[in-house]
mmCIF file of the N, C-alpha and C atoms, coordinates in Angstrom:
data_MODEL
# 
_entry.id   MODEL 
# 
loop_
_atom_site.group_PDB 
_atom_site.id 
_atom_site.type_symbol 
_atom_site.label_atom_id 
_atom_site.label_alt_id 
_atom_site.label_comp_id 
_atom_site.label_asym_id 
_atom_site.label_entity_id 
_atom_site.label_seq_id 
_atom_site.pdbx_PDB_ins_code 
_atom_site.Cartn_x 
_atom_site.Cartn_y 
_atom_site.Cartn_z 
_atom_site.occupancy 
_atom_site.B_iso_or_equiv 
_atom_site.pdbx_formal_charge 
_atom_site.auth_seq_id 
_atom_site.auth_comp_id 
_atom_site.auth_asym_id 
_atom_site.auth_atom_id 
_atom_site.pdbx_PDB_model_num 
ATOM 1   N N  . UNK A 1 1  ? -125.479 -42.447 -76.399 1.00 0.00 ? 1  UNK A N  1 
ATOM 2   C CA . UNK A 1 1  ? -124.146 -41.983 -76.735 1.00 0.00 ? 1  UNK A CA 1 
ATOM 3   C C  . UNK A 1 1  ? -124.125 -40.466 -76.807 1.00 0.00 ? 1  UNK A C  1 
ATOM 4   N N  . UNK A 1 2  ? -122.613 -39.644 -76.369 1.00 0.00 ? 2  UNK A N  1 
ATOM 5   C CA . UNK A 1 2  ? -123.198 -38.177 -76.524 1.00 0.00 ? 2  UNK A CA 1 
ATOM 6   C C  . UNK A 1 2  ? -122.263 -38.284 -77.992 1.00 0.00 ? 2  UNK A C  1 
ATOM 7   N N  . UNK A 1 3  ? -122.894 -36.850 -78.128 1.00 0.00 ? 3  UNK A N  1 
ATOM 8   C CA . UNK A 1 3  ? -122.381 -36.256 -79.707 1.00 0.00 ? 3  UNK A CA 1 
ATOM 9   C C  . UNK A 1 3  ? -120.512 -36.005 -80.106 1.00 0.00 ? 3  UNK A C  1 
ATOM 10  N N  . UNK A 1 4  ? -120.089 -36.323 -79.041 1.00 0.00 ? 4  UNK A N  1 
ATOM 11  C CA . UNK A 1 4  ? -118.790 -35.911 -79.480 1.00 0.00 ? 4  UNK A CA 1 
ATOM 12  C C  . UNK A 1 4  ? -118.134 -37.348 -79.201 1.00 0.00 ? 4  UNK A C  1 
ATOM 13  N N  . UNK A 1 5  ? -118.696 -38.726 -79.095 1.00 0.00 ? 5  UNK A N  1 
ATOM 14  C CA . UNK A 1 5  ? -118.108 -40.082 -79.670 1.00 0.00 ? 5  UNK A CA 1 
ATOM 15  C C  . UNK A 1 5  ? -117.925 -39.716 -80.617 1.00 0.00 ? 5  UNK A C  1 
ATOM 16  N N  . UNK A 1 6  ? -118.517 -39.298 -81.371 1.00 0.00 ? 6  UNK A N  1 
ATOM 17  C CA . UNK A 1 6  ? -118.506 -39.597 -83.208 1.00 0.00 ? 6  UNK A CA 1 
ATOM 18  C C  . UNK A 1 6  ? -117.031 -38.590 -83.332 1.00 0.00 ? 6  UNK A C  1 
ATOM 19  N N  . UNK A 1 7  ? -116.787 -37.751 -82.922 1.00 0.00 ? 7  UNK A N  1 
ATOM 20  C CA . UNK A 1 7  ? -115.834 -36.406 -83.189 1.00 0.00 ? 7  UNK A CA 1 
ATOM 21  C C  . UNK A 1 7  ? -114.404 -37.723 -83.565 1.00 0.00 ? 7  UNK A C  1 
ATOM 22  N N  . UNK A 1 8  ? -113.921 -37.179 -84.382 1.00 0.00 ? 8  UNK A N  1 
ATOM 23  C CA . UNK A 1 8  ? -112.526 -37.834 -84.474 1.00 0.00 ? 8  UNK A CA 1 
ATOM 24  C C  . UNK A 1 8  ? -111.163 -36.901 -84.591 1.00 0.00 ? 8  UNK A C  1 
ATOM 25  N N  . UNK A 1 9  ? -110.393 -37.531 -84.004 1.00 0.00 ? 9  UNK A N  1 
ATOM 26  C CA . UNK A 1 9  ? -109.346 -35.853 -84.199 1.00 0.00 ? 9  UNK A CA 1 
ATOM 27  C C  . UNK A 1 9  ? -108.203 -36.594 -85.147 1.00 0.00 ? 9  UNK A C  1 
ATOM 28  N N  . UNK A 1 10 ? -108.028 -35.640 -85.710 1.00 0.00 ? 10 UNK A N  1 
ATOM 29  C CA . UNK A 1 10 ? -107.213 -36.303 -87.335 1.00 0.00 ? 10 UNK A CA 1 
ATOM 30  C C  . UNK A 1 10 ? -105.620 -36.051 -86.574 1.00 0.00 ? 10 UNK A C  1 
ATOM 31  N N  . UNK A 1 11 ? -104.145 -36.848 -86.550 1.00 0.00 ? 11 UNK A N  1 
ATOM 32  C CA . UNK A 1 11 ? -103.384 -37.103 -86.709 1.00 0.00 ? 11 UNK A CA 1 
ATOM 33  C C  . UNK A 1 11 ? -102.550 -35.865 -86.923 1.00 0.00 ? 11 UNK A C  1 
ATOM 34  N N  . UNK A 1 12 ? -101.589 -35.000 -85.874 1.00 0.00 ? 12 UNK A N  1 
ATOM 35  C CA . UNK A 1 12 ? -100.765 -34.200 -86.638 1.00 0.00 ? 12 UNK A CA 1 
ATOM 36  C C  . UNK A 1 12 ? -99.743  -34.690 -87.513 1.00 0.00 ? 12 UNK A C  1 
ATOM 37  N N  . UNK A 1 13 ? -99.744  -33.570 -88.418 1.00 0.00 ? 13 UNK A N  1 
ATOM 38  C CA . UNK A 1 13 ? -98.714  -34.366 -89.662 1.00 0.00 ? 13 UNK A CA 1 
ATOM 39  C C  . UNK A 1 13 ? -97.404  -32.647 -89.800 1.00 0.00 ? 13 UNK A C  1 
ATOM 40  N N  . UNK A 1 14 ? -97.235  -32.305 -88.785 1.00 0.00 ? 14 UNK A N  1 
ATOM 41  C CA . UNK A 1 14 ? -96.278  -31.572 -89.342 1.00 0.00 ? 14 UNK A CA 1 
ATOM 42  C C  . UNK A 1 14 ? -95.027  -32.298 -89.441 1.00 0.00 ? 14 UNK A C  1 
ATOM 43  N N  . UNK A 1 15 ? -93.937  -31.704 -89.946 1.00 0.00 ? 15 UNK A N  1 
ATOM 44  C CA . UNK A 1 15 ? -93.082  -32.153 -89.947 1.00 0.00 ? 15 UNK A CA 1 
ATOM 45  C C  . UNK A 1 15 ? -91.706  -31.388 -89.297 1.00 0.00 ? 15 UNK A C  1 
ATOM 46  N N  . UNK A 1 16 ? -91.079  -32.023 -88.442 1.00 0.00 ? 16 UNK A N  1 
ATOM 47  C CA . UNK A 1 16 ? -89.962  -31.231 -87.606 1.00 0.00 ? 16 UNK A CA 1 
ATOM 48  C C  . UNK A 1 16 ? -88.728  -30.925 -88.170 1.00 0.00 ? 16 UNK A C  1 
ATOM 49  N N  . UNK A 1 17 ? -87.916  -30.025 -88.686 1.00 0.00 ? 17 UNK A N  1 
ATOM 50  C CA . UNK A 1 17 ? -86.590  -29.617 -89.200 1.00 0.00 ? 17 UNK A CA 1 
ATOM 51  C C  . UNK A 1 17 ? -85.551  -29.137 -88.202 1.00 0.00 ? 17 UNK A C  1 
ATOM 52  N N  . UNK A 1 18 ? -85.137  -29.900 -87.795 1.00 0.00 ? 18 UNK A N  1 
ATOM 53  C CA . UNK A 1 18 ? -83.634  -29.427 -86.648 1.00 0.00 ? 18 UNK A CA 1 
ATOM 54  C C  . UNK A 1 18 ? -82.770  -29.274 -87.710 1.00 0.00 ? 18 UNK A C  1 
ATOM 55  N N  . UNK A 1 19 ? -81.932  -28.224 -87.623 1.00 0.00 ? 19 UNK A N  1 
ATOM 56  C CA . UNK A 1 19 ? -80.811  -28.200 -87.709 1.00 0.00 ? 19 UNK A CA 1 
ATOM 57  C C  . UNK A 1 19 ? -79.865  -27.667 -87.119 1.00 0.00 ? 19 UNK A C  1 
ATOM 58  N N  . UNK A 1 20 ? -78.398  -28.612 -87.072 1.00 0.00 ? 20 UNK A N  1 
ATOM 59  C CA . UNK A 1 20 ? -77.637  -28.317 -86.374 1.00 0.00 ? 20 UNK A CA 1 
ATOM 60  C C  . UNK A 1 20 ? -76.862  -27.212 -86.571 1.00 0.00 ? 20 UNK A C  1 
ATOM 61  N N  . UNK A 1 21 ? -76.737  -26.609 -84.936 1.00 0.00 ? 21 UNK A N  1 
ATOM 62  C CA . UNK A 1 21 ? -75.916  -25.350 -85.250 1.00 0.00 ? 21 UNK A CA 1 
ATOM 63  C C  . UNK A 1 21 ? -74.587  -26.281 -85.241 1.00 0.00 ? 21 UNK A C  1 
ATOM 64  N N  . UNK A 1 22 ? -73.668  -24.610 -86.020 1.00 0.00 ? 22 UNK A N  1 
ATOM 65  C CA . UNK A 1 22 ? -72.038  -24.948 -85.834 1.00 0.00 ? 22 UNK A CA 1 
ATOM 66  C C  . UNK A 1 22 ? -71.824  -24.955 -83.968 1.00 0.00 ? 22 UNK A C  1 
ATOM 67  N N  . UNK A 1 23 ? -71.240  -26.244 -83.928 1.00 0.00 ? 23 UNK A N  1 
ATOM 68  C CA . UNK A 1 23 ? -70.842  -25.870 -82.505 1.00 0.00 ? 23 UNK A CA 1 
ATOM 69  C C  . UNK A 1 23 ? -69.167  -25.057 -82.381 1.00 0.00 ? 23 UNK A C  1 
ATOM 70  N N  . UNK A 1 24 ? -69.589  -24.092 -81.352 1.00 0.00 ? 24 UNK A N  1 
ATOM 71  C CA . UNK A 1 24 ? -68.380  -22.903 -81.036 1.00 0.00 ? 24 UNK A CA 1 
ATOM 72  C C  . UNK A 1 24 ? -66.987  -23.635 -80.718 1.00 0.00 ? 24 UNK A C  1 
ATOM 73  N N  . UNK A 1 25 ? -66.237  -22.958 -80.734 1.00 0.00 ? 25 UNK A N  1 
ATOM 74  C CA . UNK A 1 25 ? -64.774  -24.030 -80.499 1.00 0.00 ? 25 UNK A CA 1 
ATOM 75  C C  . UNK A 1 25 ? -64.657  -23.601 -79.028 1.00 0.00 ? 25 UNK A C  1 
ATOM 76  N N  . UNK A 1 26 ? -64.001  -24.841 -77.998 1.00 0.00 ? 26 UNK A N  1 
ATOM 77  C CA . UNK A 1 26 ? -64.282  -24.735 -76.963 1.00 0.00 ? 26 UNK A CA 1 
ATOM 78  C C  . UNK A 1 26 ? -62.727  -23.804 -76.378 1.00 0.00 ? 26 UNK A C  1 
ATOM 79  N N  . UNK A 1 27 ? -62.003  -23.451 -76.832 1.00 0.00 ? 27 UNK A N  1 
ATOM 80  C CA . UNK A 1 27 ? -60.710  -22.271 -76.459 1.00 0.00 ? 27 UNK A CA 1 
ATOM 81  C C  . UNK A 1 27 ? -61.725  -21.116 -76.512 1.00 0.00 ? 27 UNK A C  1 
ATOM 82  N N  . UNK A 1 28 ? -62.535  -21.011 -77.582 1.00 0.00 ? 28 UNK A N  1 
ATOM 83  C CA . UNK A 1 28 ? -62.480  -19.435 -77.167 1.00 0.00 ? 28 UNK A CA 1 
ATOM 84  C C  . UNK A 1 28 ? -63.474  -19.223 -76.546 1.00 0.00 ? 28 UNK A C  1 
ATOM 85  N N  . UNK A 1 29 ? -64.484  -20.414 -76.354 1.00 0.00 ? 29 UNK A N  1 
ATOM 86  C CA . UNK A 1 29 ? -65.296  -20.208 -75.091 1.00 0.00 ? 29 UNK A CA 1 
ATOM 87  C C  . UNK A 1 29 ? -64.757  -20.276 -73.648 1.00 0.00 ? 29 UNK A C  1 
ATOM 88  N N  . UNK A 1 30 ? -64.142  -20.894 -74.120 1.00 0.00 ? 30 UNK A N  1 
ATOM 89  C CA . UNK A 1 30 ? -63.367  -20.993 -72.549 1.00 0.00 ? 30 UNK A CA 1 
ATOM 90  C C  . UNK A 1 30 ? -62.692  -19.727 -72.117 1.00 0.00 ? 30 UNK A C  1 
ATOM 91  N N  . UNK A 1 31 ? -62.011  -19.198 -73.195 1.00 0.00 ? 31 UNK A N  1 
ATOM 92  C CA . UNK A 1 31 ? -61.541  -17.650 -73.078 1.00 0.00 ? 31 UNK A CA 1 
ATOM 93  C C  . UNK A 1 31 ? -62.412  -16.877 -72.630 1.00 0.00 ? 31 UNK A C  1 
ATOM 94  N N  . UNK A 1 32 ? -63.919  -16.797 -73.083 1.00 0.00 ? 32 UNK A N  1 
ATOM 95  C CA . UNK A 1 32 ? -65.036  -15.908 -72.976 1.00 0.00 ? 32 UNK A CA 1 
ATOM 96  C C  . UNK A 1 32 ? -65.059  -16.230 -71.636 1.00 0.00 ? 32 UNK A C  1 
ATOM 97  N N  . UNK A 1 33 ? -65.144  -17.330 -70.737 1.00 0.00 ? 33 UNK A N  1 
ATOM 98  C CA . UNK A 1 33 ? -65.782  -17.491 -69.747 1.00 0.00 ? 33 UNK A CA 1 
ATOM 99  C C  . UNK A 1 33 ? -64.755  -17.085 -68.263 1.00 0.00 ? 33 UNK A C  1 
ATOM 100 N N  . UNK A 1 34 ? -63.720  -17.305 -69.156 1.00 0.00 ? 34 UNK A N  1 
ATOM 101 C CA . UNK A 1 34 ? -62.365  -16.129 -68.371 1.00 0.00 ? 34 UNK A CA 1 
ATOM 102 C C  . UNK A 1 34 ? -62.757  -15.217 -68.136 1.00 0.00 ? 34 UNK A C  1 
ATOM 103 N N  . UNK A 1 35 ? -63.141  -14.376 -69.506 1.00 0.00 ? 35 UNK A N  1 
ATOM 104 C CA . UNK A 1 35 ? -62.959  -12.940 -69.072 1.00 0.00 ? 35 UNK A CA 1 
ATOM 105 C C  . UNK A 1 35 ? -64.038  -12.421 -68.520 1.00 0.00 ? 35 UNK A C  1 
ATOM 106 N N  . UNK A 1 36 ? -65.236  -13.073 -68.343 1.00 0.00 ? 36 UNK A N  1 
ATOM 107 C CA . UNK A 1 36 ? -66.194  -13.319 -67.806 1.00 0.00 ? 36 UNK A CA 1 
ATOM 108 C C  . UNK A 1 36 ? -66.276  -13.090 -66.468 1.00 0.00 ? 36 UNK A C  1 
ATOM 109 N N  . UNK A 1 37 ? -65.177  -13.802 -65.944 1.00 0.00 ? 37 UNK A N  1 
ATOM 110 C CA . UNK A 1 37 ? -65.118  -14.270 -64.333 1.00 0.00 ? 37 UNK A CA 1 
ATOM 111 C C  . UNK A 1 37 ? -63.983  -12.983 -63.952 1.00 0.00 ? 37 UNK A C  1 
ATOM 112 N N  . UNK A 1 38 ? -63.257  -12.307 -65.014 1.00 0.00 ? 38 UNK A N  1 
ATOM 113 C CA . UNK A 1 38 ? -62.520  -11.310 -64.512 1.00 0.00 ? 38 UNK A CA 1 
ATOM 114 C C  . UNK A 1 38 ? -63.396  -10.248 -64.301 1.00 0.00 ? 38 UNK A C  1 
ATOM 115 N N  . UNK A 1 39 ? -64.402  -10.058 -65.364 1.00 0.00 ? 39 UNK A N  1 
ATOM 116 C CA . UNK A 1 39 ? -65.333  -8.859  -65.256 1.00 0.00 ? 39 UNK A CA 1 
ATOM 117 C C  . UNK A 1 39 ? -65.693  -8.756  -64.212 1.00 0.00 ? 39 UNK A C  1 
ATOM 118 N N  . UNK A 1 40 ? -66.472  -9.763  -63.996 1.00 0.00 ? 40 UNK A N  1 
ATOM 119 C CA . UNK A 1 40 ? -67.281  -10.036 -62.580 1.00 0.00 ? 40 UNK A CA 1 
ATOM 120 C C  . UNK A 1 40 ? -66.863  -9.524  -61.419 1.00 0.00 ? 40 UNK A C  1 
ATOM 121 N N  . UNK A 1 41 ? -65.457  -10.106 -61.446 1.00 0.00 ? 41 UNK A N  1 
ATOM 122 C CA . UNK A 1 41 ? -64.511  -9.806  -59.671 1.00 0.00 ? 41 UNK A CA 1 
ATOM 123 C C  . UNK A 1 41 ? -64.274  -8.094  -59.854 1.00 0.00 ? 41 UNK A C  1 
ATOM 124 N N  . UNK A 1 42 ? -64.242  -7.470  -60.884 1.00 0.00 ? 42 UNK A N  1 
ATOM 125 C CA . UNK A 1 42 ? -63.786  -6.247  -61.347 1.00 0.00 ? 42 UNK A CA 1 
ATOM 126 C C  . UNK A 1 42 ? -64.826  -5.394  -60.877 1.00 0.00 ? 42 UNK A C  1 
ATOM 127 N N  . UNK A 1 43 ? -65.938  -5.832  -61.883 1.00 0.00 ? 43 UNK A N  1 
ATOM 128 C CA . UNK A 1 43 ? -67.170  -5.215  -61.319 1.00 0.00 ? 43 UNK A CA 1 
ATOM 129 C C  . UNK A 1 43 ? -68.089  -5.077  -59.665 1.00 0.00 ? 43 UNK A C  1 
ATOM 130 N N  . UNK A 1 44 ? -67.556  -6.405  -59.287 1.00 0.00 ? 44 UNK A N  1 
ATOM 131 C CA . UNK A 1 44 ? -68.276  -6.755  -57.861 1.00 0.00 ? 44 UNK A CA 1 
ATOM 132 C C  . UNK A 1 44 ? -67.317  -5.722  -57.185 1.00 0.00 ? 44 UNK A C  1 
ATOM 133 N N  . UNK A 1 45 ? -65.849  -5.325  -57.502 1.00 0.00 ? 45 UNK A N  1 
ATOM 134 C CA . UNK A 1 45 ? -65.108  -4.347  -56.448 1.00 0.00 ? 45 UNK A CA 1 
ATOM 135 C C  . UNK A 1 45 ? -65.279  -3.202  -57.133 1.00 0.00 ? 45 UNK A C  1 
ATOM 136 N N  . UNK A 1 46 ? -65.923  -2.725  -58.034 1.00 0.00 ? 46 UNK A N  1 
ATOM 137 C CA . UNK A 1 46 ? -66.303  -1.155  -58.421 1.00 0.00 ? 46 UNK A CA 1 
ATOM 138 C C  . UNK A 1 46 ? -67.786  -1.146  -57.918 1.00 0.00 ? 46 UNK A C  1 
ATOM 139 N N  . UNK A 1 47 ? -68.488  -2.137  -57.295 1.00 0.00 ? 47 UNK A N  1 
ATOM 140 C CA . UNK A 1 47 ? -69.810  -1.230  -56.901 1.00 0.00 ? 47 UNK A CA 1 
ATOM 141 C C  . UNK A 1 47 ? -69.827  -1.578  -55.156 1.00 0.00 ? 47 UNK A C  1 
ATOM 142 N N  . UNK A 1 48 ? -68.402  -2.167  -54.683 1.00 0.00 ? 48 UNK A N  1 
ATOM 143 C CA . UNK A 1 48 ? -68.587  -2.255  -53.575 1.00 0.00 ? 48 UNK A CA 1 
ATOM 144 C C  . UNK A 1 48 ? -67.797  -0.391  -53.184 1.00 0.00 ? 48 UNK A C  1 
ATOM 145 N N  . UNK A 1 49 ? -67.339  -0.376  -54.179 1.00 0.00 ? 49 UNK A N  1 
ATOM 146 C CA . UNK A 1 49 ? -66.478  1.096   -53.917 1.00 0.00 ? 49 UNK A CA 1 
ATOM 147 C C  . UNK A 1 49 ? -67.395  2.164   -53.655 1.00 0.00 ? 49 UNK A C  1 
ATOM 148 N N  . UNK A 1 50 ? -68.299  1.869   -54.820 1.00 0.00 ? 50 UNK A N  1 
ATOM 149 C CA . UNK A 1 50 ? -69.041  3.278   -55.192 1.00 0.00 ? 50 UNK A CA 1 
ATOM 150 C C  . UNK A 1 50 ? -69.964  2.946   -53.692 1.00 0.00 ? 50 UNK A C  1 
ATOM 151 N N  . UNK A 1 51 ? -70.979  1.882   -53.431 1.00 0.00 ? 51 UNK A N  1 
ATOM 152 C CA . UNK A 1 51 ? -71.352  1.871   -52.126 1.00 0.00 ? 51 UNK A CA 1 
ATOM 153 C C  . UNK A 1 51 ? -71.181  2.442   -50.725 1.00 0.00 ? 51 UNK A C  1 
ATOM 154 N N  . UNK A 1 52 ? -69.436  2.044   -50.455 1.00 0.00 ? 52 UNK A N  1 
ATOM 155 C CA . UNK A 1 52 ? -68.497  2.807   -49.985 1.00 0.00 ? 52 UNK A CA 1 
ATOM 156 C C  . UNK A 1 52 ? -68.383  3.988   -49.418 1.00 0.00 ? 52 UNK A C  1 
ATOM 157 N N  . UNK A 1 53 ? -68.285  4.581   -51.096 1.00 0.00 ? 53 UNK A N  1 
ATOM 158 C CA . UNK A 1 53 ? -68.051  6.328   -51.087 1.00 0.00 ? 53 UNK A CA 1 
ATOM 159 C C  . UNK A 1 53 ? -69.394  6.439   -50.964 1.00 0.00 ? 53 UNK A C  1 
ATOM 160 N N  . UNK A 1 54 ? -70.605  6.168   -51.027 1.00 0.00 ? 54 UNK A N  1 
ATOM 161 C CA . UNK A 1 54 ? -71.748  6.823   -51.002 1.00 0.00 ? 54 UNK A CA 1 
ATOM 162 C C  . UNK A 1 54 ? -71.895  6.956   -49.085 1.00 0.00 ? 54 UNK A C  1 
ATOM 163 N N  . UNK A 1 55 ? -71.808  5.984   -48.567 1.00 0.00 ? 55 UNK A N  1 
ATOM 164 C CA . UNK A 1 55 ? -72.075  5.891   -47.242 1.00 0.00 ? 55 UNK A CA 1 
ATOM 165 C C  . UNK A 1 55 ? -71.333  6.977   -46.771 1.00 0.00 ? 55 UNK A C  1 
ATOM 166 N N  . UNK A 1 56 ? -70.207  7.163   -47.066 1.00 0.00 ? 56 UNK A N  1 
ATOM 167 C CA . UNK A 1 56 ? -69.123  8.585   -46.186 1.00 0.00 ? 56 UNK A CA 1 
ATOM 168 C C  . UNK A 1 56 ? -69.505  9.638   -46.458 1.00 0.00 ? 56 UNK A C  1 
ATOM 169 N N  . UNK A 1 57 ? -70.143  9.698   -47.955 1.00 0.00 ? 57 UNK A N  1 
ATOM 170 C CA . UNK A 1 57 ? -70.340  10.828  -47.997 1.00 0.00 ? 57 UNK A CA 1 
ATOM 171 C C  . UNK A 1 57 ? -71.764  11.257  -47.124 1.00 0.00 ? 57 UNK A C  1 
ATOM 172 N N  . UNK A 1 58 ? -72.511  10.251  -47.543 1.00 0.00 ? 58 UNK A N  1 
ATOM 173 C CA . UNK A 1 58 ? -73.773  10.913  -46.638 1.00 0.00 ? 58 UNK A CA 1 
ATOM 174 C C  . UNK A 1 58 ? -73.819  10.665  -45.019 1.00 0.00 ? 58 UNK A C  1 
ATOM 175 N N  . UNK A 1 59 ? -73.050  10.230  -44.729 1.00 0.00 ? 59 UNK A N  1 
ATOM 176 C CA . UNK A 1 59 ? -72.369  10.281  -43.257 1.00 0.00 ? 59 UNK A CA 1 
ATOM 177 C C  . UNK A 1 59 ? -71.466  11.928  -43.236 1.00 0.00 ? 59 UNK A C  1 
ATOM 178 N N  . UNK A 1 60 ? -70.600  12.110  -44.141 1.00 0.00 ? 60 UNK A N  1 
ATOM 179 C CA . UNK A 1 60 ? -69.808  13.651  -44.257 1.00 0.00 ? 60 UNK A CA 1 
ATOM 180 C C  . UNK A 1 60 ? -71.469  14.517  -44.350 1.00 0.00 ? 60 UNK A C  1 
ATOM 181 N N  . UNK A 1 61 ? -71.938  14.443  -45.349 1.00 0.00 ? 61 UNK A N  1 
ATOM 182 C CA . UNK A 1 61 ? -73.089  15.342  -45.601 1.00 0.00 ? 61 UNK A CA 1 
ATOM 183 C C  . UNK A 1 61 ? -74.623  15.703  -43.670 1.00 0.00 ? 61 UNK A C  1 
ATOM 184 N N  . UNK A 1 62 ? -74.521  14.380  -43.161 1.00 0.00 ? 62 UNK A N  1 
ATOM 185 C CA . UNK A 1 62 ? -75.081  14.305  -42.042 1.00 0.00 ? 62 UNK A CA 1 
ATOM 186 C C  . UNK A 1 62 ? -74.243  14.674  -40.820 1.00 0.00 ? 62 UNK A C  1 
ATOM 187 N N  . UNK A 1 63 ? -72.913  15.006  -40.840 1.00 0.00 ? 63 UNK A N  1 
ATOM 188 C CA . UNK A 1 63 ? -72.220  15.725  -40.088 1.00 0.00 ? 63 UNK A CA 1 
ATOM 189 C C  . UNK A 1 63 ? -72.046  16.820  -39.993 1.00 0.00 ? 63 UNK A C  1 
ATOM 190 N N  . UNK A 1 64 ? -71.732  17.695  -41.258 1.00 0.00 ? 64 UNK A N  1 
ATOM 191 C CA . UNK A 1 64 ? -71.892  18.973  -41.703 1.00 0.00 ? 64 UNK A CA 1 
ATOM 192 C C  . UNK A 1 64 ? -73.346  19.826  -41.569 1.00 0.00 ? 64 UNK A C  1 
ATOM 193 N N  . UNK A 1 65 ? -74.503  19.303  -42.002 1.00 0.00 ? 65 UNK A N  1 
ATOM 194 C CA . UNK A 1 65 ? -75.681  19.372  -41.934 1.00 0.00 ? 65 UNK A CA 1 
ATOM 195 C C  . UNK A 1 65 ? -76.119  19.809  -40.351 1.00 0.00 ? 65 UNK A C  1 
ATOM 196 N N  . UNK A 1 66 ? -75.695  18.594  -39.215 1.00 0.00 ? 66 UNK A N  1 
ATOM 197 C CA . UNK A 1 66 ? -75.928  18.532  -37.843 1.00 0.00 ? 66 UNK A CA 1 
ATOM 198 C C  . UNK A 1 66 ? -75.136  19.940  -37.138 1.00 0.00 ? 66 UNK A C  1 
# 
């Protein structure tokens, strides 16, 4: 027999505590997820802008330059 038959592993005994969160009310998540989706479209057309203006300009800057 090897030496670690004998080994016995003792039983965890912790004990688990869930508790429940308050769940959020679903209006004003739903609101959040509005304004969410407005940001988004807002934001996605302010960095297609700035993109934009960056290209002309360094197109203006590579014209002037030439």
């Amino acid at each position: 027999m090897s030496p670690f038959s004998t080994i016995t592993r003792k039983p965890n005994r912790y004990s688990v505590v869930c508790e429940a969160a308050p769940k959020k009310k679903a209006d004003s998540a739903a609101k959040r997820d509005r304004q969410a989706k407005k940001r988004q479209i807002y934001n996605k057309a302010k960095k297609f802008q700035v993109k934009t203006r960056m290209k002309k300009d360094i197109w203006k800057a590579d014209f002037y330059v030439s």
